[in-house]
C-alpha positions in Angstrom: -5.1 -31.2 -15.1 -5.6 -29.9 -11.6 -6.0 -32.1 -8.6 -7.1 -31.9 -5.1 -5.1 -33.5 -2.3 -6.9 -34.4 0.9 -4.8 -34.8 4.1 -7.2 -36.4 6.9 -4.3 -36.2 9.9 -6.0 -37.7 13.4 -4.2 -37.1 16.1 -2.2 -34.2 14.6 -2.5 -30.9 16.3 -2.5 -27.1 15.4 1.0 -26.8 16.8 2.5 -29.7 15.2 0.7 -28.1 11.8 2.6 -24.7 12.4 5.6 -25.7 13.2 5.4 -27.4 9.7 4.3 -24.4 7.8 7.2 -22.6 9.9 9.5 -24.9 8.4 8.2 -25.0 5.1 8.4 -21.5 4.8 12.0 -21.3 6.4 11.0 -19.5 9.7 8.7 -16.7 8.1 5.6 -18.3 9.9 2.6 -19.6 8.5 1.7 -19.6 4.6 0.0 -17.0 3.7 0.0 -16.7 -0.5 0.9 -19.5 -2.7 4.5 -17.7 -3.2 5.4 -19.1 0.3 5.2 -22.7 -1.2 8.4 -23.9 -2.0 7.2 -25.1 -5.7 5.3 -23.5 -8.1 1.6 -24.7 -8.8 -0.7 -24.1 -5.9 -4.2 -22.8 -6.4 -5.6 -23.2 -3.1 -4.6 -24.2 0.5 -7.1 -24.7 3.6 -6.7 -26.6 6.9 -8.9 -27.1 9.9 -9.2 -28.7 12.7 -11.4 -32.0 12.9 -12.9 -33.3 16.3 -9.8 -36.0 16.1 -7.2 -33.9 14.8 -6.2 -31.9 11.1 -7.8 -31.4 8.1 -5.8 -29.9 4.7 -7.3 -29.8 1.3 -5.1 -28.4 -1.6 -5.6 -27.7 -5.1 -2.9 -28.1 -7.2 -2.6 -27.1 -10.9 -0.8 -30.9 -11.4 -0.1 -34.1 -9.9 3.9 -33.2 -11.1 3.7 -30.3 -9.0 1.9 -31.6 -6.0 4.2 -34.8 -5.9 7.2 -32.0 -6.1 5.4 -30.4 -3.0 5.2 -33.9 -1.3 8.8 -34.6 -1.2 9.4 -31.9 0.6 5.9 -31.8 2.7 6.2 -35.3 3.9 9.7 -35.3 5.7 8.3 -32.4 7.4 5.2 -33.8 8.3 7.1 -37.0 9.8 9.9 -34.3 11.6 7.2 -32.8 13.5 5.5 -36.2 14.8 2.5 -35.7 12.3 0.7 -39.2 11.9 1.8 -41.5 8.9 0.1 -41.5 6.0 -0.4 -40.9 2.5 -2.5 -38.0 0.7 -5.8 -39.0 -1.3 -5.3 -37.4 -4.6 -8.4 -36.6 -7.1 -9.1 -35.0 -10.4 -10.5 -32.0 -10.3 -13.9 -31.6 -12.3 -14.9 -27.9 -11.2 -12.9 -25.3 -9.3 -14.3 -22.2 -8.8 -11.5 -19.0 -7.3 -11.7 -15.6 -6.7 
């Protein structure tokens, strides 16, 4: 079943979420396609800013493969002095893609 993860990050900036993606991605940059995620299983990835910081939402086609994801998301996050904390995770009831 496919699930959407919510990051809510205050106090976590646009260059602290590049450098992440930079990382995650081995140096290429930011993630473009969901090829450049070091798992398989993405559907979707967005982030934004918020008026206190940074926003992600991701779709993922499991819980397996997002916690797969996290293990290697959340040393990164906590490498490049991203705020603590832990992902809200929900079942997804619709999903609608291009």
């Amino acid at each position: 079943m496919a699930i959407i993860a919510i990051f809510d990050l205050p106090g976590m900036t646009q260059a602290q979420y590049e450098q992440g993606t930079d990382k995650l991605t081995g140096g290429r940059g930011l993630v473009k396609k969901p090829a450049d995620w070091p798992v398989p299983g993405l559907i979707s990835h967005t982030a934004a800013p918020t008026p206190n910081g940074w926003f992600v939402a991701d779709v993922w086609e499991s819980e397996e493969a997002f916690r797969q994801f996290g293990d290697i998301i959340m040393p990164i996050l906590r490498e490049v002095g991203a705020p603590d904390m832990q992902p809200k995770i929900y079942p997804v009831f619709n999903l609608v893609t291009s």
